[in-house]
C-alpha positions in Angstrom: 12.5 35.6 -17.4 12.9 32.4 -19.5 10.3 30.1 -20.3 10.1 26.9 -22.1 7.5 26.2 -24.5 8.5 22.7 -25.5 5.5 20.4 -26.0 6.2 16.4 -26.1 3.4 13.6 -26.8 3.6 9.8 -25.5 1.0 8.1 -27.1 -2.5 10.0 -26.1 -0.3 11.8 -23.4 0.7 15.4 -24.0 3.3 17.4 -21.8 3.8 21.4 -22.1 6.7 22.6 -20.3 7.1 25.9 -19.1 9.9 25.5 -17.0 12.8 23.1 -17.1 16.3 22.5 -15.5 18.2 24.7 -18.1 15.4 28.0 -17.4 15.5 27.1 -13.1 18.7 26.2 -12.1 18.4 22.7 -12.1 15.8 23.7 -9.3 12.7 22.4 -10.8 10.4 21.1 -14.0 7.4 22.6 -14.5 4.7 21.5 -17.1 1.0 21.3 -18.2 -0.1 17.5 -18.6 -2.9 16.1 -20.6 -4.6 13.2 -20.4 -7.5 12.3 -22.6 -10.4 10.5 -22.1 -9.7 6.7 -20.4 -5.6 7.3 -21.0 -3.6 6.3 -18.2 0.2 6.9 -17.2 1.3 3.4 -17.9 3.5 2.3 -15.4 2.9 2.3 -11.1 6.5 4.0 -10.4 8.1 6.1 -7.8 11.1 8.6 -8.2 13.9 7.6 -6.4 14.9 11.8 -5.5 12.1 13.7 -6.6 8.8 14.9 -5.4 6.0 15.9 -7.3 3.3 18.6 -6.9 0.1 18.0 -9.2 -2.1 20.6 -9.6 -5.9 20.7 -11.2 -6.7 22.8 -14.2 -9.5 20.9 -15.9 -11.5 17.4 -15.9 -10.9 15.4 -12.8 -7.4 13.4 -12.7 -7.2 10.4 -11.0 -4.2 9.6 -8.7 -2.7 6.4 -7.2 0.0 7.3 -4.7 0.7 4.5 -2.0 -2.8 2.2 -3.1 -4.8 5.4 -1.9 -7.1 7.3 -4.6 -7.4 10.7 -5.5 -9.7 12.7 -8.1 -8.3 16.1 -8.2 -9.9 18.7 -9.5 -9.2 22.2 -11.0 -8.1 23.7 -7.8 -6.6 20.9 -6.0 -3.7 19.9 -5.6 -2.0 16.4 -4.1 2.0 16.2 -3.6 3.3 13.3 -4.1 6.9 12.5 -1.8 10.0 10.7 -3.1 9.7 7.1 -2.7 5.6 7.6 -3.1 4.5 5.0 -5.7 2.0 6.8 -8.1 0.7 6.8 -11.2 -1.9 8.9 -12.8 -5.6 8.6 -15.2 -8.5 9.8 -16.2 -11.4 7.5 -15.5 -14.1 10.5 -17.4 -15.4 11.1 -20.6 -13.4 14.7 -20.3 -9.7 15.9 -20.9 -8.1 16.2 -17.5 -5.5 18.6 -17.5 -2.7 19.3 -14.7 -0.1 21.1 -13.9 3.0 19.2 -12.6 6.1 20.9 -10.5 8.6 18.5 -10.0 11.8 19.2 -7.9 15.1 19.0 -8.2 14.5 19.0 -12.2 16.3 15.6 -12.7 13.0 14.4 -14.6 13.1 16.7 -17.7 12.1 17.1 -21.5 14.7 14.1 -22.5 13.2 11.2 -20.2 9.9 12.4 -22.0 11.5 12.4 -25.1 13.1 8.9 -24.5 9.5 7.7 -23.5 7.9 8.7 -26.7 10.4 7.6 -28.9 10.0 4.1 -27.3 5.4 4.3 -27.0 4.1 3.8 -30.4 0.3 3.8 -31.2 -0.2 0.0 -31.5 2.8 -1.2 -30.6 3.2 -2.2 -27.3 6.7 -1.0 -25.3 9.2 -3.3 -24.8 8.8 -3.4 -20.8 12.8 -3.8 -20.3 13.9 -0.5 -22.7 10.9 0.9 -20.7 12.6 0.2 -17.2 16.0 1.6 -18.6 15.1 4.7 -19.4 12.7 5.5 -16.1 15.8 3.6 -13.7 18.0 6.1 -15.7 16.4 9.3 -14.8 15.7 8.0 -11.1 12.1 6.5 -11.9 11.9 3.0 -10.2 9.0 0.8 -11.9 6.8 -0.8 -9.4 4.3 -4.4 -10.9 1.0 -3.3 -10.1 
């Protein structure tokens, strides 16, 4: 079996994957998310063909999906349909780790990598280059 081991930061963000398009068949995109103490995802979004499965490891995540929160923790799990605005936190003083499945694997290692190249440490993002790249990979930006 292949596996990918490719780790990618965005600011305090970290992603592992383990699986990706090229080791699934273009099925799905598996990876391990961290997010430290007080980091949020920045932008409320929703993917335009792609749902999401998040799963707790450690620390309590805290979900948005359609104005409704949700703490998951290790154990739980939340899916999150296409067309589902979302975004994700963590409101503790704890690392909050998940594991994400995402499928079809449109949503890969090189929107990630587009993402980080773009989110500096004290620089803010330039919002429009932001929305390019998420529109680009089927990510639709919702104001919040």
């Amino acid at each position: 079996m292949q596996q990918s081991n490719e780790v990618i930061n965005i600011g305090q963000l970290q992603l592992r994957f383990m699986q990706t398009a090229e080791t699934t068949n273009d099925e799905m995109v598996v990876f391990e998310f961290t997010i430290p103490s007080g980091a949020k995802v920045p932008v409320t979004h929703y993917h335009e063909t792609v749902d999401e499965l998040v799963c707790g490891l450690e620390g309590t995540t805290t979900s948005i999906v359609n104005g409704q929160t949700v703490e998951i923790n290790p154990g739980d799990s939340l899916f999150i349909p296409k067309g589902a605005t979302h975004y994700h936190d963590n409101r503790t003083q704890s690392v909050a780790k998940t594991l994400i499945i995402m499928t079809p694997a449109t949503i890969g290692p090189a929107y990630f990598h587009e993402m980080s190249a773009l989110i500096k440490p004290g620089v803010p993002p330039d919002p429009q280059k932001a929305k390019e790249i998420m529109l680009r990979y089927g990510l639709v930006p919702v104001a919040s």
